[in-house]
N, CA, C and O atoms as a GROMACS GRO file, in nm:
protein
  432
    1UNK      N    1   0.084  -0.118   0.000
    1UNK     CA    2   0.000   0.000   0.000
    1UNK      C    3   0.088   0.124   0.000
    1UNK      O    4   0.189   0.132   0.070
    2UNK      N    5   0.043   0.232  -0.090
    2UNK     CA    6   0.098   0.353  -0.103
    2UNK      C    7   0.087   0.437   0.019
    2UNK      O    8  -0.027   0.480   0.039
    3UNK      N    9   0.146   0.458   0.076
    3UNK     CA   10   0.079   0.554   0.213
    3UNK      C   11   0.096   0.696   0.190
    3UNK      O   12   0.055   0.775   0.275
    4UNK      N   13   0.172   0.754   0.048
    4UNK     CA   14   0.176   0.873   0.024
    4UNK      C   15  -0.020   0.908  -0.039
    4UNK      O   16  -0.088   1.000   0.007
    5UNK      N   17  -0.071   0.802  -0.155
    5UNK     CA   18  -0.144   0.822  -0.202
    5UNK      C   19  -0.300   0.788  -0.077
    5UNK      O   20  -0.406   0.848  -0.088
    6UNK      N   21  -0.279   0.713  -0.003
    6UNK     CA   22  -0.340   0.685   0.060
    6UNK      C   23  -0.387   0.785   0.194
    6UNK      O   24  -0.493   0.771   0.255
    7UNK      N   25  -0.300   0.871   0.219
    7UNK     CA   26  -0.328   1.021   0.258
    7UNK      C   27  -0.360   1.079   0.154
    7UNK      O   28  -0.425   1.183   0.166
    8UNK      N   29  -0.342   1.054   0.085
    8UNK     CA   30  -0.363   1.216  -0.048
    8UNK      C   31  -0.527   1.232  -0.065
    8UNK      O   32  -0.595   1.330  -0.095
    9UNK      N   33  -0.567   1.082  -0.032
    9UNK     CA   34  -0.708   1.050  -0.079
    9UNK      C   35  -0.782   1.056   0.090
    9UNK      O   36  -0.896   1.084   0.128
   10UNK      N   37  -0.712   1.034   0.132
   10UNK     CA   38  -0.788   1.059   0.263
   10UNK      C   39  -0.812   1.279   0.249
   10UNK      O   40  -0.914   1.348   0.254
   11UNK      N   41  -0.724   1.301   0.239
   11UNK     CA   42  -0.680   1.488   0.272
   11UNK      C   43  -0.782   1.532   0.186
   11UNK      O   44  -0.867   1.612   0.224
   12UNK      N   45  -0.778   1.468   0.027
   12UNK     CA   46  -0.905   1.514  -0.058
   12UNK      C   47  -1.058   1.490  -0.017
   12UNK      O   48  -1.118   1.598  -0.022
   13UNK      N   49  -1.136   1.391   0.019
   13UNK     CA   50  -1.206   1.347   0.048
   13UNK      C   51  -1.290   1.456   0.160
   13UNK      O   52  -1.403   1.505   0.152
   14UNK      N   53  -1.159   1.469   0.286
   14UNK     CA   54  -1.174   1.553   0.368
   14UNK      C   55  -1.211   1.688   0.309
   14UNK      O   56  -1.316   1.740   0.348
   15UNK      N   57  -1.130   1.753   0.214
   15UNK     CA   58  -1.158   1.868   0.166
   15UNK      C   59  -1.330   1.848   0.100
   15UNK      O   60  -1.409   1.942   0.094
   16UNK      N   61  -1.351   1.756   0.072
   16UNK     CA   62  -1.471   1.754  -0.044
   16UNK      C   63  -1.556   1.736   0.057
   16UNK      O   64  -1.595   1.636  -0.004
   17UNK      N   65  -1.622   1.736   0.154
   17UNK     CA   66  -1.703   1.756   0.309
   17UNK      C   67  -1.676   1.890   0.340
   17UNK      O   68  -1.573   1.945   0.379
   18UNK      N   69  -1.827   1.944   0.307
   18UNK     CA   70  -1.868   2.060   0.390
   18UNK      C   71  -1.928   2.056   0.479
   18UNK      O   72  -1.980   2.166   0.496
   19UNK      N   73  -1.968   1.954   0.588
   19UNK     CA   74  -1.968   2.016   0.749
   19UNK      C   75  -1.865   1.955   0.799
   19UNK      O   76  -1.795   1.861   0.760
   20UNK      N   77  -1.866   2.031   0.903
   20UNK     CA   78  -1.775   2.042   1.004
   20UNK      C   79  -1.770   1.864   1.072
   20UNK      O   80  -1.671   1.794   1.094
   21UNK      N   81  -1.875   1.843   1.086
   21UNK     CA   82  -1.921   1.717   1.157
   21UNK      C   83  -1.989   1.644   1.059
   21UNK      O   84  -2.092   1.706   1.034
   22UNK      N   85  -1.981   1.532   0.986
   22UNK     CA   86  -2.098   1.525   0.868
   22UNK      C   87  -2.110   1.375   0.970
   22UNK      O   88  -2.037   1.341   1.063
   23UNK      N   89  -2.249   1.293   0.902
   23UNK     CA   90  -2.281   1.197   0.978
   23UNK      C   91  -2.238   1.076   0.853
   23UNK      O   92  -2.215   1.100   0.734
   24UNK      N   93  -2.235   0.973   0.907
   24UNK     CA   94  -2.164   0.885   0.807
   24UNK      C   95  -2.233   0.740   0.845
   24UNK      O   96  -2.244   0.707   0.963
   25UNK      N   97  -2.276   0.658   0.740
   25UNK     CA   98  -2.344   0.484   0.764
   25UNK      C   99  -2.222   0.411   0.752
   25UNK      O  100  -2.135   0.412   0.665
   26UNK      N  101  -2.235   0.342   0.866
   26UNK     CA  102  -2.133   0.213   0.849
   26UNK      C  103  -2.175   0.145   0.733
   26UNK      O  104  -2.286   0.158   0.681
   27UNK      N  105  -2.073   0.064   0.688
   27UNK     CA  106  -2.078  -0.010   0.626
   27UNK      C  107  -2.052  -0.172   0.638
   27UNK      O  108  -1.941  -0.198   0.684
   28UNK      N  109  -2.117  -0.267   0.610
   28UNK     CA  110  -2.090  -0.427   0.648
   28UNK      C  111  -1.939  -0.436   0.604
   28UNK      O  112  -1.905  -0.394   0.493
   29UNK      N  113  -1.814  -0.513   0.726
   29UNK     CA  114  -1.691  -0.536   0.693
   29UNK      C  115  -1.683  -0.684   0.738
   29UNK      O  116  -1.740  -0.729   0.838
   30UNK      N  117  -1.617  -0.746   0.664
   30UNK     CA  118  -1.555  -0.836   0.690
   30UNK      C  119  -1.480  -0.896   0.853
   30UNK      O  120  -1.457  -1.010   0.891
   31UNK      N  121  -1.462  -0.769   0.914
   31UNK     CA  122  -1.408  -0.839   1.059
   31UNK      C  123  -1.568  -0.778   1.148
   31UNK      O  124  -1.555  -0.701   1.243
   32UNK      N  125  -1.678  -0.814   1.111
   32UNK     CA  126  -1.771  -0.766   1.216
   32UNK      C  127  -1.860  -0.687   1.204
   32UNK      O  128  -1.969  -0.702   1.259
   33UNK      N  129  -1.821  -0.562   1.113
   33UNK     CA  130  -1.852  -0.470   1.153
   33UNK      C  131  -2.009  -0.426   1.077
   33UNK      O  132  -2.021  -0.430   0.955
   34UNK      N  133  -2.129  -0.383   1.174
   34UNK     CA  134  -2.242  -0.403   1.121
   34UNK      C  135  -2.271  -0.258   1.022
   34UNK      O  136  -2.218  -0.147   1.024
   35UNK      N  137  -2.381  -0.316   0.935
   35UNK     CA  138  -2.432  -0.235   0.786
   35UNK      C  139  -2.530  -0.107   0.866
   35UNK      O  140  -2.582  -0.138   0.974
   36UNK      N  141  -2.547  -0.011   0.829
   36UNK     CA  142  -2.651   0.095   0.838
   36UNK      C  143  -2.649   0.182   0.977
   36UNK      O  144  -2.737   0.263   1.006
   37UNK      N  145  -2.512   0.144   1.076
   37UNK     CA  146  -2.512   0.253   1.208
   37UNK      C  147  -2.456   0.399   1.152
   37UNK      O  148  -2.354   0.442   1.097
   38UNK      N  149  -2.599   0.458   1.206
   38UNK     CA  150  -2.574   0.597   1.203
   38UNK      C  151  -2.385   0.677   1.298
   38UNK      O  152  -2.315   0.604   1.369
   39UNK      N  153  -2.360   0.778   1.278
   39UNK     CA  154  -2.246   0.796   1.368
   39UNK      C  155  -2.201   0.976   1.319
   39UNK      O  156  -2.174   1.029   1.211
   40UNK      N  157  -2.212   1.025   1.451
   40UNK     CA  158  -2.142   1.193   1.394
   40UNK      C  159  -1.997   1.182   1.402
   40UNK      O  160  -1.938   1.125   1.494
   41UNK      N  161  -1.942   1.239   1.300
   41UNK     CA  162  -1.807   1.247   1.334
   41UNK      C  163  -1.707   1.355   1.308
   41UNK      O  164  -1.763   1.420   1.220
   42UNK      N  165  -1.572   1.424   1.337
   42UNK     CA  166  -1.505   1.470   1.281
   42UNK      C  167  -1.502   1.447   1.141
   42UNK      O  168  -1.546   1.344   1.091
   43UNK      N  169  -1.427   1.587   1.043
   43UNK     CA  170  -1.448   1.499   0.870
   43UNK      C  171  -1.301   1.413   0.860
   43UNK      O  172  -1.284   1.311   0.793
   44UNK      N  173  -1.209   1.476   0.935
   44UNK     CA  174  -1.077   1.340   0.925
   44UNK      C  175  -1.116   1.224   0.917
   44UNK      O  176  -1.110   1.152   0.818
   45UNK      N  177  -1.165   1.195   1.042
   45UNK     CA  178  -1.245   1.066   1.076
   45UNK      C  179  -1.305   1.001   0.970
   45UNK      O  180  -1.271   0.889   0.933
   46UNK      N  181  -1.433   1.094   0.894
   46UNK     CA  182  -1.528   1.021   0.800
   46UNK      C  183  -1.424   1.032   0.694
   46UNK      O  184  -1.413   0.919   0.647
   47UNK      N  185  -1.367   1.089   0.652
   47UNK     CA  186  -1.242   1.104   0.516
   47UNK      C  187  -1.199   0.937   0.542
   47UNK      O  188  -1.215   0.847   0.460
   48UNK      N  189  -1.144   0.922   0.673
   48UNK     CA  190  -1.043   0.836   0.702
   48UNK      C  191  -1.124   0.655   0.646
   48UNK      O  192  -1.080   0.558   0.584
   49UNK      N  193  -1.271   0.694   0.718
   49UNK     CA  194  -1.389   0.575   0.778
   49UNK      C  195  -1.426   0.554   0.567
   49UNK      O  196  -1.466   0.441   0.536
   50UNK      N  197  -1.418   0.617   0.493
   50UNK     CA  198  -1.424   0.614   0.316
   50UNK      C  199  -1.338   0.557   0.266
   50UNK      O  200  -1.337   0.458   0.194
   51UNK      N  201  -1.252   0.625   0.307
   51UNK     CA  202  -1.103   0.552   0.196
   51UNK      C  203  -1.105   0.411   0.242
   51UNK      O  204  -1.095   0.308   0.175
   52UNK      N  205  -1.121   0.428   0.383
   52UNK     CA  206  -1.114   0.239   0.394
   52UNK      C  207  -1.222   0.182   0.382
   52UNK      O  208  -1.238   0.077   0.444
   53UNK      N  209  -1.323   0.230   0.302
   53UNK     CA  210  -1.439   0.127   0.324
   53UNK      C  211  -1.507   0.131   0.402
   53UNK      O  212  -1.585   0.038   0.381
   54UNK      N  213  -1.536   0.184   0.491
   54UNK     CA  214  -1.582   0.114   0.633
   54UNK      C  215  -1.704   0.172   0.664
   54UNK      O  216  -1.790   0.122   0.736
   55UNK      N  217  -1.709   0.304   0.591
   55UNK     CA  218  -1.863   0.449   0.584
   55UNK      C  219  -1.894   0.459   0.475
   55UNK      O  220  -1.846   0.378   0.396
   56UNK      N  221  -1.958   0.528   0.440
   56UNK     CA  222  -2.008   0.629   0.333
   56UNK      C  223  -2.065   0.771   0.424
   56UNK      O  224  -2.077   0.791   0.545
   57UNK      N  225  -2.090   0.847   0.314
   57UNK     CA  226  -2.156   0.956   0.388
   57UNK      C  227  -2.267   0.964   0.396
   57UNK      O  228  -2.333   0.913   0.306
   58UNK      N  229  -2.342   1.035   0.517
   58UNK     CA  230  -2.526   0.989   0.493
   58UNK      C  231  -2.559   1.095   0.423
   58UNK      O  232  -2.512   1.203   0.456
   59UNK      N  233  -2.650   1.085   0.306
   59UNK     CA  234  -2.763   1.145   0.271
   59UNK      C  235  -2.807   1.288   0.332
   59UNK      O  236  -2.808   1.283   0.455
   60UNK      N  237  -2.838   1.389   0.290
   60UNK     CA  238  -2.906   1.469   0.361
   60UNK      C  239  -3.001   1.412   0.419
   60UNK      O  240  -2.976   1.387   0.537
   61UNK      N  241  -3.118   1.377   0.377
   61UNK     CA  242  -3.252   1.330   0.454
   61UNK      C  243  -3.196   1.247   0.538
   61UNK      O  244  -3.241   1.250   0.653
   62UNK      N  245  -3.094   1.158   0.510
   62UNK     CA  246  -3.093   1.036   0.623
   62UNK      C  247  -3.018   1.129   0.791
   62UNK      O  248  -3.056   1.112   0.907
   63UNK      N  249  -2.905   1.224   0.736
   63UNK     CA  250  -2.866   1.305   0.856
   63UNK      C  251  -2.972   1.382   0.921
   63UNK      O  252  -2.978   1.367   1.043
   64UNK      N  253  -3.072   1.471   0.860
   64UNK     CA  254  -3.136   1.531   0.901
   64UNK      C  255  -3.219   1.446   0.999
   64UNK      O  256  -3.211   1.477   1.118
   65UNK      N  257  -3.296   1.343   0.964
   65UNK     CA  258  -3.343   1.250   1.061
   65UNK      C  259  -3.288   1.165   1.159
   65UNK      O  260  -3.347   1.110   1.252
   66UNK      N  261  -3.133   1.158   1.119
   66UNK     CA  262  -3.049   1.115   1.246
   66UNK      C  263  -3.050   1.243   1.355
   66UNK      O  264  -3.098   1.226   1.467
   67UNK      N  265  -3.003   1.352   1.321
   67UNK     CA  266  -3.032   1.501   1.438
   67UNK      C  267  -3.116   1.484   1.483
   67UNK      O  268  -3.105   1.424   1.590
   68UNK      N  269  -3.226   1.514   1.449
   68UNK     CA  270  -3.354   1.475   1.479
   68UNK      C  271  -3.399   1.393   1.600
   68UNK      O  272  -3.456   1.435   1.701
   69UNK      N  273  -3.355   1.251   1.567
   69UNK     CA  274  -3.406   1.161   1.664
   69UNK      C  275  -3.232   1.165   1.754
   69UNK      O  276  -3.217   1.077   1.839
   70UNK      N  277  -3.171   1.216   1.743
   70UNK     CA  278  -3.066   1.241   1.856
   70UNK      C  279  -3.117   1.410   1.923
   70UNK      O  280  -3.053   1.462   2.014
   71UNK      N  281  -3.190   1.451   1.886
   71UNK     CA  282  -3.233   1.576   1.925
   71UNK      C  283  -3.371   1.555   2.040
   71UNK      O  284  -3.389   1.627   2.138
   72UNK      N  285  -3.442   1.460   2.005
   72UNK     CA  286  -3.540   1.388   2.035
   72UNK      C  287  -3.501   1.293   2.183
   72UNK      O  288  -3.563   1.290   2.289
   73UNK      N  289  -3.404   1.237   2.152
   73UNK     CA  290  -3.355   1.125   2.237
   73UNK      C  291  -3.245   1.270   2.359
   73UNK      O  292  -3.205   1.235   2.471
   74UNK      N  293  -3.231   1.345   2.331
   74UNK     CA  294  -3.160   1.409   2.397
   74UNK      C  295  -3.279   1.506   2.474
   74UNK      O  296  -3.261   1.525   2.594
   75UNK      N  297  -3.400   1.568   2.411
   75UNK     CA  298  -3.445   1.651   2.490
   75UNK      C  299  -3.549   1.515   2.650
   75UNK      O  300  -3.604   1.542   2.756
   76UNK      N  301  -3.530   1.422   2.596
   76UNK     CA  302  -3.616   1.284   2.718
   76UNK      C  303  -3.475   1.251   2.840
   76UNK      O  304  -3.480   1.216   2.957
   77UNK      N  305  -3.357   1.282   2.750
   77UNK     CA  306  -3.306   1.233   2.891
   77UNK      C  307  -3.230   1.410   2.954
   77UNK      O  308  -3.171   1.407   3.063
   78UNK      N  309  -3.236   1.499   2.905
   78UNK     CA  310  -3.283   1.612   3.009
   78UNK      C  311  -3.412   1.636   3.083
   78UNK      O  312  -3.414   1.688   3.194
   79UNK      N  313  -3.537   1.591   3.010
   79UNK     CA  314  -3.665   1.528   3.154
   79UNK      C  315  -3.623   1.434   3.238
   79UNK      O  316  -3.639   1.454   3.358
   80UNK      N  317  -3.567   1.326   3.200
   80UNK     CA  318  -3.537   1.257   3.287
   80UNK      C  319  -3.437   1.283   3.421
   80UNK      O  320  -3.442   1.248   3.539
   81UNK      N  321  -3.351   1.356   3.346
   81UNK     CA  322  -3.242   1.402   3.436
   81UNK      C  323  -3.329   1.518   3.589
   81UNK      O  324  -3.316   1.525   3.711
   82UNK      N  325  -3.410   1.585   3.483
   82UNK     CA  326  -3.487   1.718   3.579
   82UNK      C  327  -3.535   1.625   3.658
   82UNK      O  328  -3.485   1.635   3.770
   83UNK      N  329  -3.667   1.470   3.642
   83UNK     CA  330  -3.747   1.452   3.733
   83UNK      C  331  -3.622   1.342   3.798
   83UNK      O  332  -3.665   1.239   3.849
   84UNK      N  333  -3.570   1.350   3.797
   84UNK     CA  334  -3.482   1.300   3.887
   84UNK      C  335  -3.409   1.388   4.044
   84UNK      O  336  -3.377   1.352   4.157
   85UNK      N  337  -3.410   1.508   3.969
   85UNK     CA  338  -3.369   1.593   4.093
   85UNK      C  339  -3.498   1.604   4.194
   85UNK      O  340  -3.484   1.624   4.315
   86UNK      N  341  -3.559   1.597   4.162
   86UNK     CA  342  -3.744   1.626   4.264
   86UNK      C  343  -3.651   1.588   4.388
   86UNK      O  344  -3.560   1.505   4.387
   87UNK      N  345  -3.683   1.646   4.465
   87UNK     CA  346  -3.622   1.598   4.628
   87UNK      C  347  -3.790   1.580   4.717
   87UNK      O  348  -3.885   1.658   4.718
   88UNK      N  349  -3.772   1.453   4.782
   88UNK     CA  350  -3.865   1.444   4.868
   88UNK      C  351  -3.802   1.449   5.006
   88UNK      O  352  -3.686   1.416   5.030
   89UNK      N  353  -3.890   1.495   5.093
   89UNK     CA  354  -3.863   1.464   5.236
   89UNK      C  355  -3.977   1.374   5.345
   89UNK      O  356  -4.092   1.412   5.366
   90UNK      N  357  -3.913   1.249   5.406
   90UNK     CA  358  -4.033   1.221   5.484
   90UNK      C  359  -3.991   1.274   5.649
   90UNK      O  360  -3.883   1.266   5.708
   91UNK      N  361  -4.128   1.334   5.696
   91UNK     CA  362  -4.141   1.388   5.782
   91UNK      C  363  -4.244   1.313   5.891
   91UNK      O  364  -4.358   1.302   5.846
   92UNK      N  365  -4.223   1.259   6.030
   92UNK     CA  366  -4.319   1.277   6.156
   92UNK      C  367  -4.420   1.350   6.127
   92UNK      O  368  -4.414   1.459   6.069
   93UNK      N  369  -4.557   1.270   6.181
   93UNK     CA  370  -4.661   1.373   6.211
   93UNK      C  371  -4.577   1.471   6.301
   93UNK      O  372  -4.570   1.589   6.267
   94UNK      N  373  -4.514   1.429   6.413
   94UNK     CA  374  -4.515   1.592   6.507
   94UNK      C  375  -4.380   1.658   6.384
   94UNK      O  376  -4.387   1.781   6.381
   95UNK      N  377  -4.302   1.620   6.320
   95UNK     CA  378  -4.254   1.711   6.277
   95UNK      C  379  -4.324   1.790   6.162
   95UNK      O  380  -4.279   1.899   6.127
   96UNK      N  381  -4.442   1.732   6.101
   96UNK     CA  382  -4.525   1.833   6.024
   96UNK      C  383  -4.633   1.960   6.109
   96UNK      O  384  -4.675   2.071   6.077
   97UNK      N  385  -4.647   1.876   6.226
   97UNK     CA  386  -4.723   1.989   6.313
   97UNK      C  387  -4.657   2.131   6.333
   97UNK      O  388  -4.720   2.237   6.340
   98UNK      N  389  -4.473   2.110   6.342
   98UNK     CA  390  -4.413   2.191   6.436
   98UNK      C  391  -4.392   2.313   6.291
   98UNK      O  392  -4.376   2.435   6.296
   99UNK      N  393  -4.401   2.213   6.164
   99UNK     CA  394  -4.441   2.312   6.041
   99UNK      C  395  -4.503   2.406   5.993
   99UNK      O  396  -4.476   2.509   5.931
  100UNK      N  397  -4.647   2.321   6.054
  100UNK     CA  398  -4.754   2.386   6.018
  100UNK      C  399  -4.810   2.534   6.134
  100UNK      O  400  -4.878   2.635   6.112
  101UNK      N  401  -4.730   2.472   6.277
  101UNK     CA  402  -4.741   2.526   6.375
  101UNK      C  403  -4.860   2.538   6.448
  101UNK      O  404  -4.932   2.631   6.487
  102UNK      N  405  -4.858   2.374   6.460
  102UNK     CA  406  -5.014   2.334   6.559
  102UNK      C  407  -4.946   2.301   6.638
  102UNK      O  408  -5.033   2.277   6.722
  103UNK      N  409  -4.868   2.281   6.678
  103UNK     CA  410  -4.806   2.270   6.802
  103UNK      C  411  -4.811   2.374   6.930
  103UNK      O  412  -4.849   2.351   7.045
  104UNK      N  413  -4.773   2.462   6.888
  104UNK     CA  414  -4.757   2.598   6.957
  104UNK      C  415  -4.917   2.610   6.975
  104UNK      O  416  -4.962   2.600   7.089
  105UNK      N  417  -5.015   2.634   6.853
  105UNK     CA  418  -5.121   2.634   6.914
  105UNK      C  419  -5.234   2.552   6.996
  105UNK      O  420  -5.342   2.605   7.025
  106UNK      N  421  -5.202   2.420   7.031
  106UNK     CA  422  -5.210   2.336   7.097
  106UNK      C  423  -5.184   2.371   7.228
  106UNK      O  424  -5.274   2.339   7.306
  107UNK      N  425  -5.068   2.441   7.286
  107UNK     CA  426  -5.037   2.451   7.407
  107UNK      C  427  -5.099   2.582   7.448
  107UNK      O  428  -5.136   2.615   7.561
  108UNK      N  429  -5.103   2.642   7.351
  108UNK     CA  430  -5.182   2.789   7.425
  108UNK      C  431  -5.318   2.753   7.504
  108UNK      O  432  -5.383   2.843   7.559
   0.00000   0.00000   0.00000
C-alpha cells in the first residue's frame, strides 16, 4: 500500500465535506462490523472511515433524521435528568405539626 497516495485521498475526500461534523453509515466489513449505524463524526475521521471502506456519507434526509431523533432522544433524557432531581422529604406527624405550627397552638 501507497501511504503517500493513501493520505492524499484521505486529505481530498476531507476537503470535499462541507460540514464540520458530517454523519456517516457504516458499512458491512468483513471483521464484524455491522451495515446501516448511524455515527457523527469529525471529517478526518469520516475522510479516514471512506477511503477504507468502512462508511459512506449519509444522505441529507438520512442526517437530518439522524439530528432529529438524537435531538429527540436528547431533549427525554434532560426530563429525565430534571425529574430526577425532585427531592422528597419524609417527615413525623409531630414534625409536620411543628411546620404547620399546631403545636404551639395546641399549648396555648
Amino acid at each position: 500500500m501507497d501511504l503517500r497516495l493513501y493520505y492524499r485521498k484521505i486529505r481530498d475526500i476531507e476537503a470535499s465535506i462541507a460540514d464540520k461534523f458530517p454523519i456517516v453509515v457504516s458499512q458491512e466489513t468483513t471483521d464484524g462490523g455491522k451495515e446501516g449505524i448511524m455515527t457523527e463524526v469529525p471529517r478526518l475521521i469520516a475522510a479516514r472511515l471512506i477511503v477504507e471502506k468502512q462508511a459512506r456519507l449519509a444522505s441529507a434526509e438520512e442526517a437530518h433524521e439522524f439530528r432529529e431523533s438524537m435531538a429527540q432522544l436528547k431533549r427525554a433524557a434532560d426530563q429525565f435528568a430534571a425529574a430526577a432531581k425532585v427531592q422528597m422529604a419524609v417527615l413525623s406527624s409531630a414534625d409536620f405539626s411543628k411546620l404547620r405550627g399546631e403545636e404551639s397552638a395546641s399549648r396555648d
